[in-house]
C-alpha distance (Angstrom), angle and dihedral (degrees) to the residues before:
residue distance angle dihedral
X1 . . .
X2 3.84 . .
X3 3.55 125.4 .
X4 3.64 123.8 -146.2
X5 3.95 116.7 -143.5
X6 3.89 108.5 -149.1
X7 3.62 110.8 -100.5
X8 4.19 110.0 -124.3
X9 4.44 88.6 -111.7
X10 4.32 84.8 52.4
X11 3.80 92.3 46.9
X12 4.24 93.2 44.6
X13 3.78 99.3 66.5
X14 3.86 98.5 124.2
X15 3.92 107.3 105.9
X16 3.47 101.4 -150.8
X17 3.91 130.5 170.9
X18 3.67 128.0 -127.2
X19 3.98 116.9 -150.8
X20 3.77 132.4 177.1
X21 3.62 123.4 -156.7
X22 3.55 128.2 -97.8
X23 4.29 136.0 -163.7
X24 3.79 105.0 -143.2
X25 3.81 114.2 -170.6
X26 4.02 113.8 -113.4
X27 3.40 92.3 -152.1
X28 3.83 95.9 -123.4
X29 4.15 85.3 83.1
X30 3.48 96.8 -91.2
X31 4.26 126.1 97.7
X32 3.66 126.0 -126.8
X33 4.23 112.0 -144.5
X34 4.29 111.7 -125.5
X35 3.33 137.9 154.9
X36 4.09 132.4 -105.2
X37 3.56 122.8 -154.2
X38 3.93 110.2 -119.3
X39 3.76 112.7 -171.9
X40 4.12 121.4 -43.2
X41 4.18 111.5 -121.7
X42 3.57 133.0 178.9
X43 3.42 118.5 -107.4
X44 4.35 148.6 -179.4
X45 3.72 104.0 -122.0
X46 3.74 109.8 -156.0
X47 3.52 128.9 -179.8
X48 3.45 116.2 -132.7
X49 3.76 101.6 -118.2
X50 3.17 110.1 53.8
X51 4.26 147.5 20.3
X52 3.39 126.9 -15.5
X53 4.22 134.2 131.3
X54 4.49 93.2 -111.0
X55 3.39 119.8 116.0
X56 4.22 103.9 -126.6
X57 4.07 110.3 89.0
X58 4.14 101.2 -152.5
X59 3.78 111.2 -162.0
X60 3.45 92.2 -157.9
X61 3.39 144.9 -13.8
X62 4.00 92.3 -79.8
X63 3.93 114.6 87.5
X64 4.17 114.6 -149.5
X65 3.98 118.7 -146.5
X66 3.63 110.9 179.3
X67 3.48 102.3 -26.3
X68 3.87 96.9 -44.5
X69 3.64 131.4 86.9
X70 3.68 112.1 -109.1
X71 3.71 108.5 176.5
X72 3.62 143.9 -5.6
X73 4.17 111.6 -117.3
X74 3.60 127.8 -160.8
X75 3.32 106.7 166.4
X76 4.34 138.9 15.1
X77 3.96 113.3 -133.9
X78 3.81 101.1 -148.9
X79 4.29 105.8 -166.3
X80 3.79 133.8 146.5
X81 4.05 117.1 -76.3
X82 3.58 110.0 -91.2
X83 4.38 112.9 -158.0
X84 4.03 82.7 -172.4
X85 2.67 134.2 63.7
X86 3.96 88.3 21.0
X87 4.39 114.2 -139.7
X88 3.26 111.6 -126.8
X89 3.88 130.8 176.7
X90 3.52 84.3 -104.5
X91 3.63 95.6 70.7
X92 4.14 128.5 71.7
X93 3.80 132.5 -150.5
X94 4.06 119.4 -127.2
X95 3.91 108.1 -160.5
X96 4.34 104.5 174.5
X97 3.53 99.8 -50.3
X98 4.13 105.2 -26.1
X99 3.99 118.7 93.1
X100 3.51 118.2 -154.5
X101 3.58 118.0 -160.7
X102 3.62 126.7 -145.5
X103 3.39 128.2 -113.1
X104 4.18 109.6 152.9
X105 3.44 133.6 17.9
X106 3.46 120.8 -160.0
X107 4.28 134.4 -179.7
X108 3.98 96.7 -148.2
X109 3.70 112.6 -126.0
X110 3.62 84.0 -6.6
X111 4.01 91.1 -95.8
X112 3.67 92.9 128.3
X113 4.16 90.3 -125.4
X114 4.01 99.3 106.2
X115 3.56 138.5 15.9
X116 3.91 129.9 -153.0
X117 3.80 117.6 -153.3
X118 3.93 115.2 -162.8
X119 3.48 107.3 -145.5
X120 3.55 154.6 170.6
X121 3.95 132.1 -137.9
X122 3.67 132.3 -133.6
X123 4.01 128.6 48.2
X124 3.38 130.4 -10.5
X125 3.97 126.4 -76.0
């Protein structure tokens, strides 16, 4: 019997939304804080526990940066690497009616083919 591994196009079939935020003036001098659609991609959503083809293993749901505990993850975003417009930790992905904001960025291997966003699901930080 042969086995078929997923191909990486099979495997990205989450259309997901990334969006930047914006100030918009109120017109009373003061800004009000939204959100601006960037560019839609297709993605692997992983949650962070749990299966998944990406290459970071999270224990749990609590990432460690130098000895301190810098965000909470539940799920990876696995999605092809993007030179423009460039992800930042700034940004946050919209897929339906979840938001997932991000925490990590990561090119895997460094080969410029995929990325691998660590992030974290529910409202905006």
């Amino acid at each position: 019997m042969i086995t078929k591994t997923k191909t990486t196009s099979s495997r990205l079939r989450h259309r997901l939304t990334l969006q930047q935020e914006t100030d918009t003036t109120d017109g009373a001098g003061g800004s009000q804080r939204s959100w601006s659609d960037v560019v839609d991609l297709w993605a692997e959503i992983i949650p962070a526990i749990g299966g998944g083809s990406g290459t970071t293993k999270t224990a749990g749901k609590k990432i460690v940066f130098g000895g301190q505990i810098e965000a909470e993850i539940s799920h990876r975003i696995l999605l092809r690497y993007q030179s423009s417009p460039v992800i930042t930790t700034s940004m946050r992905l919209v897929y339906e009616s979840r938001i997932f904001n991000i925490k990590y960025v990561a090119n895997v291997e460094e080969r410029k083919d995929m990325l691998e966003l660590l992030v974290q699901e529910g409202i905006a930080t």
